[in-house]
C-alpha angles and dihedrals in degrees: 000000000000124000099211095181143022125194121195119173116173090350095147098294112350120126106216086299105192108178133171123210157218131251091223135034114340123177127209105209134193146076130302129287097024095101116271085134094049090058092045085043085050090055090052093044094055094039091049111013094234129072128248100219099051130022081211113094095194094062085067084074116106102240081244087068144241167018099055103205120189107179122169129164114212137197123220154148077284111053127259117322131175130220134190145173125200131181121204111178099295095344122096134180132197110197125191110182096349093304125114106238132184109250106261093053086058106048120079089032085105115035111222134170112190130190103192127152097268093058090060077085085076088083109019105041126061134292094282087065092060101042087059095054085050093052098034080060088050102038078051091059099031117021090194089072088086091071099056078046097055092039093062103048093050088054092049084057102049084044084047096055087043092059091046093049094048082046088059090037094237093135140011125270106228083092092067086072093066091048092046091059092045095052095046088059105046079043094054091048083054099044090050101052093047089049091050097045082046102058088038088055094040092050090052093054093081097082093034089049091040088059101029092046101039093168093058117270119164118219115199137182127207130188122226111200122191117258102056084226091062096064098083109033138091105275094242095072095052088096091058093043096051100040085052084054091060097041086052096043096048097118098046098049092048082052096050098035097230146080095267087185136044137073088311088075099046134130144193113212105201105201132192115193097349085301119117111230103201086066098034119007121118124237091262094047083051098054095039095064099043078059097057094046091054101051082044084065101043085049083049084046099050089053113052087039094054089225139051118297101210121245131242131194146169128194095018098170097048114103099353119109115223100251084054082045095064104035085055084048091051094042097061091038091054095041092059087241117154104233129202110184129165127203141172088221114069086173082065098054091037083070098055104129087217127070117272147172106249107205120174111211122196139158098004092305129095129224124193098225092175 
């Protein structure tokens, strides 16, 4: 899979960037604040049809106002094929191939992994940072899984105001039992899809973990399913256990108001070396092993998708020594990846050791230096 051109009008700070590509390793080079983030934001935009850095469309828009326009043409096993998104005010259109389509028959048309700063919360920020790295990869492989997202979630809320109303005393609570049936089964059509994508991420860090950890680190992942019970048992029996934990735990959700178990409160713990990152891992052990995981789930995507995701990332130089520079570098060279990296220190991407497009961006605007 090759982007061959992005597009970006009134994207921040972008000034009507039009930029082709390469089909290998290309850098976005300059200092901070020119816009290096707005052209990888604009990949993402246009792989997934949301940013990476707000959840509120409207902020997109440059301060000197719409429309906000995000084009890209793409090879792949399938031809060529064009995607855009535009923001008008409140209105937005995603476009694939010149036809309007609902957002979840957009997104997955162009395979994309990404490692921005923001990602680095994967590790360093709650549970819920990590559920979403866990559906985001599942969403990557299987759109629909939106829907039993959504699904569940809907369901937990109606349960939740149930439990508020019998807490006030306002209904009965024979009508708790029905909910309770409908919520074990959307939450074992989420706890399924996360295990499996679990087990299918944590068996493709091996390769990722053997170049990036030369001297011999071991990465693992481990899912952490809600209820605690469920952890070590055959997933067919998550629906039973969960639906016992909120038999059991009757009394104390009415009194909280709220589900206090299900997919909602799980985890995922990333080891290296038995030691739990989240709680003591550096900057650079951090990084790295974003970095692993990412390239796991390039490796997962590739897979699925029977040709490269391309391969997005911001601050490539933070964190990330040179010699783990440029075996990440190799890796994706050698792996036939299209790559898109930014960086504030063009010195640091001059000493690669694999071919790459070499564009200085400033003030919004782009320029192919090499």
């Amino acid at each position: 899979m090759w982007l061959r051109k992005i597009e970006a009008d009134r994207l921040r700070n972008l000034k009507a960037v039009s930029l082709d590509l390469d089909a290998g390793l290309t850098v976005l080079s300059g200092r901070n604040g020119q816009g290096k983030s707005s052209i990888l934001e604009s990949i993402y935009l246009l792989a997934t049809g949301r940013s990476f850095r707000t959840r509120k469309q409207d902020e997109l828009v440059a301060w000197s106002g719409g429309p906000m326009r995000v084009a890209g043409d793409y090879q792949w096993r399938g031809g060529r094929s064009s995607l855009a998104v535009i923001q008008d005010g409140p209105a937005r259109a995603l476009l694939a191939d010149g036809l309007d389509l609902p957002f979840e028959e957009y997104i997955g048309r162009l395979g994309m992994v990404d490692l921005t700063a923001e990602r680095m919360q994967v590790l360093r920020g709650g549970p819920e940072e990590r559920r979403r790295f866990l559906d985001r990869g599942i969403v990557g492989l299987s759109p629909s899984f939106l829907r039993i997202l959504g699904e569940y979630r809907q369901i937990r809320a109606q349960r939740n105001a149930l439990l508020r109303a019998m807490a006030g005393g306002r209904t009965r609570s024979n009508q708790l039992e029905a909910w309770d049936q409908r919520l074990v089964q959307a939450a074992g059509r989420v706890h399924r899809g996360r295990r499996e994508y679990a087990v299918l991420l944590a068996g493709k860090l091996g390769e990722p973990c053997r170049r990036l950890y030369p001297d011999g680190a071991e990465l693992t992942l481990r899912y952490q399913p809600s209820p605690a019970a469920s952890r070590e048992m055959d997933p067919s029996e998550y629906e039973s256990v969960l639906l016992a934990a909120l038999e059991k735990n009757r009394e104390r959700d009415i009194g909280l108001g709220f589900t206090a178990s299900g997919p909602h409160r799980d985890d995922l713990t990333v080891e290296m070396d038995g030691t739990d990152l989240r709680k003591f891992g550096s900057a650079g052990q951090v990084r790295g092993a974003m970095v692993a995981m990412k390239l796991a789930k390039l490796a997962r995507l590739q897979e699925d998708l029977e040709e490269s995701p391309i391969f997005v990332m911001d601050d490539f130089d933070s964190d990330l020594d040179e010699e783990r520079a440029a075996i990440l570098a190799k890796y994706l060279h050698t792996g036939g990846f299209q790559a898109i990296v930014a960086t504030s220190k063009e010195e640091f991407a001059l000493r690669l050791p694999v071919p790459f497009r070499n564009v200085k961006v400033a003030d919004g605007t782009v320029s192919v230096i090499a």
